[in-house]
Phi, psi and omega in degrees: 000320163262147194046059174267147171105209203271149180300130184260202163297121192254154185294355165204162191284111184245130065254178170287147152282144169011280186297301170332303190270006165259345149333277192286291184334244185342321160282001216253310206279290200309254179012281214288323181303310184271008162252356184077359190260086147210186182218154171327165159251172184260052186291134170260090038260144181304151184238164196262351203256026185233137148190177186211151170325112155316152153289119156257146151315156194251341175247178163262159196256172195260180182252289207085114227245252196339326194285320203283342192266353157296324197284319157311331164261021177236012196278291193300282147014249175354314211278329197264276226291332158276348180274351213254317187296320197293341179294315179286092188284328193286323161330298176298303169320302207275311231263327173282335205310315182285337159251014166283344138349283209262325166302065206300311191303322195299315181308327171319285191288304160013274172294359155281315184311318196263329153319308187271327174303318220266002150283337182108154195293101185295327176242118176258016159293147160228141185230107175246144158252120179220158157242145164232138195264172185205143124242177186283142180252089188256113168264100189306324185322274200316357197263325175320287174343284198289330177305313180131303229249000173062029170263097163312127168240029160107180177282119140192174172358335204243324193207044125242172171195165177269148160216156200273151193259339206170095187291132195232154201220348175207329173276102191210065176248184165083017158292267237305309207276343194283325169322316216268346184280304171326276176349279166341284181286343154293288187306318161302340142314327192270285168356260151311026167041059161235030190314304194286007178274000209271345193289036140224027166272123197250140189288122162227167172204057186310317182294322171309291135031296188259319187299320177326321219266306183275349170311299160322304166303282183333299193312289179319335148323291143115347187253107174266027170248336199292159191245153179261117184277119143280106179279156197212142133309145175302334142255109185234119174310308197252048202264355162300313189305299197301341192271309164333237224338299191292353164262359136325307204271325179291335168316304179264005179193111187299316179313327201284163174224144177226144186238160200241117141227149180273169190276003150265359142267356176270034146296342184229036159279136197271131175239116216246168187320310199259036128085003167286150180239138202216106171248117173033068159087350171252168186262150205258137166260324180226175155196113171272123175283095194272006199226180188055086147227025188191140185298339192297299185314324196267134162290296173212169170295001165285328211263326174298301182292347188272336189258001164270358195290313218291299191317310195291347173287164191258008149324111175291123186255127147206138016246198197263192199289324187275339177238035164283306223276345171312325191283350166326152174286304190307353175244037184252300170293305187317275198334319218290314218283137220283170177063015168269309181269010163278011182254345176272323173243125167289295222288144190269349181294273187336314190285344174286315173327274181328274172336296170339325171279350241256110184275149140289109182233117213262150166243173203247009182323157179252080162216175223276329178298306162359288194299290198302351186297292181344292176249053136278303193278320164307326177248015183219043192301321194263033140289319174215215196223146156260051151001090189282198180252090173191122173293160171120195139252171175096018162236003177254142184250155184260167143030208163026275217280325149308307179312310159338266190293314151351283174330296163320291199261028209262342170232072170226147184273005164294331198298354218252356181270353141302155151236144169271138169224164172265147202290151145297135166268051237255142158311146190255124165244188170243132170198174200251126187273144201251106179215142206287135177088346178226145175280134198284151179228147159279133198225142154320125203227165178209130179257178142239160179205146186225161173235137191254152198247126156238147191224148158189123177193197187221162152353300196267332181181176169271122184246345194210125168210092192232156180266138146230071165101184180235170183227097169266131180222110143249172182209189179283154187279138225093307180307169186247319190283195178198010171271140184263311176284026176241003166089008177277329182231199197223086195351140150203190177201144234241135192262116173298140167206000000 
């Protein structure tokens, strides 16, 4: 199912030779070093004086130019149409219900959602950093067609299009290391006298971007003593990227001061009568959440109890419980469903966009649409993904491992914390994977790319609603997952062609 047809195009005819390519290795490994694009190693406990390369490419890889310039001009689109959803409770009630059932970490955030509406919404600012991810879905037929001659002539304009893998509300990391890997491959371009290849090489500056998105927010807050939380986990690996951000933000406004906590220091953040939150001795304006997105970060129920305090607060959360909870796989599939974003979106330009992206995706109910998802997925197992309510990487199962569990679970109302989606096809190129401790190889590659996001509005409208730049991650081909800090891909940033 995946990387059938011909191999695409690359910026330059590979493999290298030998001397050419320990050239580019030695300027591409200083560049990264002498740039941050690294993360902690994974000594336990980490320590800040240890650290190695994130994996990246050593060249950038290519694109479909039509594809990639779609997935940017739909990011705002996406960005309305989830903010508008996160608003909406019974949409969220019904479209979730069955997996708050079977599902514990969603009932957790759930019940902080029904706790807090039904005292009433202490902050109706809402502020999202979002990404929505994509690969490209390359089908040769249609190119059969048009040519005539039953001759694939590869990924293009005709018989590919993007699908969305996923709109993420929290799991938004790598714009600082994504900046300095665009940087990177621009310079080695230079390097290697290729200035006129470099107008498809696309500039990016995502981390500039997200940071604007909390400058903003802190102002609108309104306390220019208030402080900005980064919440984090306690062993946090990717604490290079994140600190690009906070030197972003310092960039555009010297005043914030930002403190880095896990959510077992914010046990002892104080929530005073009129519901303002105070960590050691200051009062909180955001708190961004690099963290809770996964069951593992909650410990115990003080942690649980710590994060509905951060929710009853007047604290700008982002993002805040609803549109965390927006973020679901299952209101991902439900959206799919005819009449949904046209009850969120008017403009039909737009709502055609969105759609344009729509991967085909079964809910797993226990009713007859259920049943056939179900034994779709048992007997057609290597077509798609299985999908739990969870960001990140490391959580979706393949081939097998669906059959498997279907099986298992197929007359249990467990199968409904699930979704089926159909697998992506994504075109195959070659390129050299850079990873600290292993010798680069040219490997069969596959890319996803996501476009990142800011949203900040109320209940009544939008005050901020911008695309600010992409994220490329590849990997090898075969692998199934696609996230770098969970160790599956590898920074990169896209030669358009």
């Amino acid at each position: 199912m995946i990387g059938q047809g011909i191999a695409m195009e690359t910026v330059l005819p590979l493999p290298l030779a030998t001397e050419k390519l320990d050239v580019l290795l030695d300027k591409a490994q200083d560049f990264a070093i002498s740039h941050g694009i690294t993360n902690r190693l994974k000594d336990k406990p980490l320590t800040a004086d240890k650290a190695q390369i994130v994996p990246y490419l050593l060249l950038p890889s290519p694109m479909i130019r039509k594809r990639f310039t779609e997935a940017v001009e739909v990011q705002k689109d996406f960005n309305k149409l989830y903010h508008k959803v996160a608003h909406d409770y019974n949409f969220l009630r019904d479209a979730l219900k069955s997996v708050i059932e079977v599902d514990s970490f969603t009932k957790g955030l759930w019940d902080i959602y029904e706790t807090v509406r039904n005292e009433g919404i202490a902050q109706p600012i809402r502020f999202g950093i979002v990404r929505s991810d994509y690969m490209v879905d390359y089908d040769p037929e249609p190119s059969q067609s048009i040519m005539g001659n039953g001759d694939d002539c590869g990924p293009n304009d005709s018989n590919t299009s993007i699908r969305q893998v996923e709109y993420n509300t929290i799991a938004i990391g790598m714009a600082g290391l994504q900046t300095q890997v665009a940087k990177l491959h621009r310079y080695l371009a230079s390097e290697m006298e290729l200035e006129d290849l470099t107008e498809n090489l696309v500039e990016t500056n995502p981390v500039s971007g997200l940071a604007s998105g909390i400058v903003n927010a802190w102002q609108i807050y309104g306390n220019g003593r208030a402080v900005v939380v980064f919440l984090v986990d306690a062993l946090e690996r990717n604490v290079y990227d994140q600190r690009w951000l906070e030197y972003a933000i310092y960039e555009q406004n010297s005043r914030i001061r930002i403190l880095r906590c896990t959510i077992q220091d914010m046990r002892e953040a104080i929530l005073t009568k009129d519901k303002k939150l105070i960590i050691k001795e200051k009062e909180v304006g955001i708190v961004y959440f690099r963290s809770l997105y996964s069951p593992d970060s909650f410990t115990s129920d003080e942690d649980w109890k710590t994060r509905l305090k951060i929710e009853r607060s007047t604290a700008i959360k982002c993002p805040n419980i609803n549109l965390h909870l927006s973020g679901a796989k299952k209101v991902q599939q439900e959206l799919t469903k005819p009449g949904i974003v046209e009850r969120y979106i008017k403009d039909p330009q737009a709502v055609q966009r969105i759609r344009a992206t729509f991967a085909q995706q079964f809910s797993l109910e226990q009713n007859e649409e259920g049943d056939n998802a179900v034994r779709l997925g048992i007997e057609k197992s290597e077509r798609f993904v299985l999908k739990p309510q969870r960001e990140g990487g490391g959580n979706n199962l393949f081939g097998d491992d669906i059959k498997d569990l279907l099986s298992k679970i197929k007359d249990s109302n467990e199968r409904t914390q699930y979704i089926l989606m159909e697998k992506i096809r994504p075109p195959v190129f070659k390129n050299y994977a850079v990873r600290a401790d292993e010798s680069v190889a040219l490997w069969d590659m596959v890319s996803e790319f996501g476009i990142y996001g800011v949203i900040i509005g109320t209940s009544d409208g939008i005050i901020m609603n911008t695309e600010c730049g992409h994220l490329v991650r590849t990997k090898t081909l075969g692998t199934n997952e696609g996230g770098v800090a969970a160790g599956f891909a590898a920074l990169d940033s896209p030669y358009l062609v």
